[in-house]
C-alpha positions as CSV (number, residue, x, y, z in Angstrom):
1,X,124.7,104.5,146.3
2,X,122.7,104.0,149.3
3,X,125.8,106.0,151.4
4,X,125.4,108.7,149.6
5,X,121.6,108.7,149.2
6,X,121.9,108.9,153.7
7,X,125.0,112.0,153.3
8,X,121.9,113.9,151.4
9,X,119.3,112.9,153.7
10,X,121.7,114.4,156.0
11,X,122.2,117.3,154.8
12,X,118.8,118.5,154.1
13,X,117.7,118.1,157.7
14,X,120.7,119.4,158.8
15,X,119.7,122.7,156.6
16,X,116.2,122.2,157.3
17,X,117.0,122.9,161.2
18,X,118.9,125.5,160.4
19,X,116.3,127.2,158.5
20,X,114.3,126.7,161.5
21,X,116.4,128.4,163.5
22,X,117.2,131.3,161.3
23,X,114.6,134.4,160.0
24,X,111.9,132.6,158.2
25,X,111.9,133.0,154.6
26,X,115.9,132.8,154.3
27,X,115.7,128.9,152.8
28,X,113.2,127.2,149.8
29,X,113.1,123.5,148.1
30,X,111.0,123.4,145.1
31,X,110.0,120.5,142.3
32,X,110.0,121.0,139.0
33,X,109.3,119.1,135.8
34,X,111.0,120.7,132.3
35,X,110.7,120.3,128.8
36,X,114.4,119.9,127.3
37,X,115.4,121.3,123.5
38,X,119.0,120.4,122.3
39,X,120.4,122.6,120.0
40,X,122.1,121.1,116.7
41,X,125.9,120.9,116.6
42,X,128.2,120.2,113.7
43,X,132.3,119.1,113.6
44,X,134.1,116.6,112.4
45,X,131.6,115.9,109.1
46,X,129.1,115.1,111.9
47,X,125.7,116.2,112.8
48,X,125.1,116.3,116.2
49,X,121.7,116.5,117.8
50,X,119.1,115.3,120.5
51,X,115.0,114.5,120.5
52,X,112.7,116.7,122.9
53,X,113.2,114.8,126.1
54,X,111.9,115.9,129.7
55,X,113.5,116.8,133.2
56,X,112.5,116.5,136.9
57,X,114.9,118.3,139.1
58,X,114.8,119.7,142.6
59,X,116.6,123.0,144.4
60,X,117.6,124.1,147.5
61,X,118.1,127.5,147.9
62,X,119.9,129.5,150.4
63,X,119.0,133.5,150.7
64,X,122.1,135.0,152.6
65,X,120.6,138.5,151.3
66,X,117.4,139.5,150.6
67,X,118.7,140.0,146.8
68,X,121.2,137.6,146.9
69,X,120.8,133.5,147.2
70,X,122.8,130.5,146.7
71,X,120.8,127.3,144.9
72,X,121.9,123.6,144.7
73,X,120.3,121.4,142.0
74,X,119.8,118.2,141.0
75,X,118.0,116.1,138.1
76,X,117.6,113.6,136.1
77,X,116.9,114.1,132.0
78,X,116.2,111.5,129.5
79,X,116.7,111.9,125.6
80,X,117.6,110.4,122.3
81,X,121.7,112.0,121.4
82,X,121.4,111.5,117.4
83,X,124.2,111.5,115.6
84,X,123.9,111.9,111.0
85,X,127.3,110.4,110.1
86,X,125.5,109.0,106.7
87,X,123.1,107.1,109.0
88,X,121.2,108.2,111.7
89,X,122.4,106.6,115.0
90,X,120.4,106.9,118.3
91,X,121.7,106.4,121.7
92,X,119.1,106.7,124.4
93,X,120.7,108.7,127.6
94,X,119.5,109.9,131.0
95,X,121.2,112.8,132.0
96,X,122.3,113.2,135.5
97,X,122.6,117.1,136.6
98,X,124.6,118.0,139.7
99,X,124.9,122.4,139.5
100,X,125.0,125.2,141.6
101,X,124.2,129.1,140.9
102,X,124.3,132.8,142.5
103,X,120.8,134.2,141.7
104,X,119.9,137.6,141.8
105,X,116.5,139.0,142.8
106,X,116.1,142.7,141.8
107,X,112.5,143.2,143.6
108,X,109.5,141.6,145.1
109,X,106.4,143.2,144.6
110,X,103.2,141.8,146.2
111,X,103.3,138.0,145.4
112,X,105.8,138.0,142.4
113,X,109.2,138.0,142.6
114,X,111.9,138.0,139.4
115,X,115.4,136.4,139.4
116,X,118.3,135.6,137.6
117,X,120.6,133.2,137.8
118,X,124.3,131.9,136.5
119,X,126.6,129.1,137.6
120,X,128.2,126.1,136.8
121,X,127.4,122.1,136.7
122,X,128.5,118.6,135.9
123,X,126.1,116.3,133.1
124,X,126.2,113.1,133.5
125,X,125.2,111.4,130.4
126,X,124.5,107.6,130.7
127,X,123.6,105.6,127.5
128,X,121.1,103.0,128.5
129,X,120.7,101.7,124.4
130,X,122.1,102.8,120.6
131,X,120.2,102.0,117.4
132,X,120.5,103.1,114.0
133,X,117.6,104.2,111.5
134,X,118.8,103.9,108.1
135,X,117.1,105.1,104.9
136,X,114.2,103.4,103.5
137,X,115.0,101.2,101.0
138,X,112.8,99.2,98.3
139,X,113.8,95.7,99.7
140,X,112.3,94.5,103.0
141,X,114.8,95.9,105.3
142,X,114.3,96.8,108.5
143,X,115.0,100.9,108.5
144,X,115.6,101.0,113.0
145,X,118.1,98.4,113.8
146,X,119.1,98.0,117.9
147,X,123.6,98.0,117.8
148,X,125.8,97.8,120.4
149,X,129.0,100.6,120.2
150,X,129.9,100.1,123.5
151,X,129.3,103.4,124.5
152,X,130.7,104.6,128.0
153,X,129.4,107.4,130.3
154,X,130.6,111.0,130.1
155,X,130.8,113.9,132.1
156,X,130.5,117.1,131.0
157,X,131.5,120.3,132.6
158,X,128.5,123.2,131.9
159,X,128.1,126.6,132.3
160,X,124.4,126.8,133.6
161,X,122.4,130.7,133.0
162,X,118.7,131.3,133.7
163,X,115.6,133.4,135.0
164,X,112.8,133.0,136.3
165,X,109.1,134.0,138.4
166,X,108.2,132.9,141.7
167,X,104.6,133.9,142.8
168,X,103.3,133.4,146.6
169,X,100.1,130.7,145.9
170,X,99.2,130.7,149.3
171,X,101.2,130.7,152.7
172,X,104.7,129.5,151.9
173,X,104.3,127.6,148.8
174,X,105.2,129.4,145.6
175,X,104.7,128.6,141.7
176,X,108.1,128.6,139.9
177,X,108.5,129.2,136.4
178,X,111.7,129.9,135.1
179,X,113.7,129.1,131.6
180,X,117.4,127.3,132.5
181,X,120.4,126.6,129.6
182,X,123.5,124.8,129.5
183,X,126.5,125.1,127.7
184,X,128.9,122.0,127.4
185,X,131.3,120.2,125.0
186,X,128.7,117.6,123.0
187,X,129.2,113.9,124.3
188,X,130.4,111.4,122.3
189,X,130.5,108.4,124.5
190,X,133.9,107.6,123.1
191,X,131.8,105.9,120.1
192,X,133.4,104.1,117.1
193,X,131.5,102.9,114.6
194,X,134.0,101.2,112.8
195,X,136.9,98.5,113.5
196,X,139.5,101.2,112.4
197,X,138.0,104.1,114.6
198,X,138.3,106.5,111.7
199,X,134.1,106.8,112.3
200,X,133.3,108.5,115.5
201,X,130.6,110.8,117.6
202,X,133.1,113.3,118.6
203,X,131.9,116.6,116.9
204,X,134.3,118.7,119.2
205,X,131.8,121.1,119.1
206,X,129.7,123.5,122.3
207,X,126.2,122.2,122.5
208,X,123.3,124.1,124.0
209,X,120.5,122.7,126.3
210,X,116.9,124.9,126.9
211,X,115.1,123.6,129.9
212,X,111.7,126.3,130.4
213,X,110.3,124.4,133.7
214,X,107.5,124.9,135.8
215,X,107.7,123.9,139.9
216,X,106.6,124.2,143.3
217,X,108.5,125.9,145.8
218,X,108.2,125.6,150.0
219,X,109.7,128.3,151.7
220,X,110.6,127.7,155.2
């Protein structure tokens, strides 16, 4: 961890002093926090689903054109995956998001300027605890019980598409606003909820992430 944490150091100051020595303008890192909306899935007699959650990721982005850029991203999400297989069962995840894009600017006009964006990325999804809510019943049972179903990270391969706003605040800082979505096979965290296995997560189905974001963006 701590390797690779120095290998990214690395490389930003290594594109940083490029930047430097380039035309000014041709590079930008930005911040941004996002809301996150999971679309519903179904397969397999299974519902498949996720609770709002929230994402902080960061870009680099690389203009090797004045229309034409390259961006490198990463984040990290955090929601609830529910899964309605008769019960309700939770697992809590962080998401780890490692993607890449071509973006396209058509124009910049005074301080605003319009992009779009398409590319690819890997999700990481770790489950960090699973309960399950069951139905409320007339006896004094508790309806959220915490279970363990050994659940086991995933990655998922995504195709990632969005556009977005920059506008000039002042100097080289920027305000970002932009809309991102994902599509990838649903996780299942090779999850049985039975001794036989003939209960699982697996929906087999595409799922759909919506991430509108807002961020900060230094152009150097």
């Amino acid at each position: 961890m701590l390797r690779s944490a120095w290998i990214v150091v690395a490389a930003v100051l290594l594109f940083t002093s490029l930047g430097v020595s380039q035309d000014n303008g041709r590079f930008d890192a930005s911040f941004n926090g996002a809301a996150v909306f999971t679309r519903q899935s179904d397969g397999n007699g299974i519902q498949q689903s996720a609770t709002i959650g929230s994402n902080y990721f960061g870009t680099f982005r690389f203009r090797f054109r004045p229309r034409h850029s390259l961006i490198f991203n990463y984040g990290r999400a955090k929601n609830s995956q529910v899964y309605q297989t008769g019960f309700d069962y939770h697992v809590l995840t962080t998401i780890s998001e490692y993607s890449g894009a071509y973006v396209y600017s058509p124009f910049q006009k005074g301080r605003f300027e319009p992009f779009a964006l398409v590319g690819a990325a890997a999700l990481r999804f770790n489950p960090t605890s699973t309960w399950v809510v069951f139905p409320d019943f007339a006896v004094d049972v508790p309806n959220r019980v915490s279970i363990n179903l050994n659940a086991v990270k995933e990655t998922k391969a995504a195709i990632l598409y969005g556009a977005g706003l920059d506008c000039r605040v002042y100097g080289r800082l920027a305000l970002r606003l932009q809309y991102r979505g994902f599509f990838y096979t649903a996780p299942d965290f090779k999850v049985n909820t039975d001794s036989g296995g003939s209960v699982n997560f697996a929906t087999g189905s595409r799922g759909h992430m919506a991430e509108p974001s807002v961020g900060l963006v230094f152009r150097f």
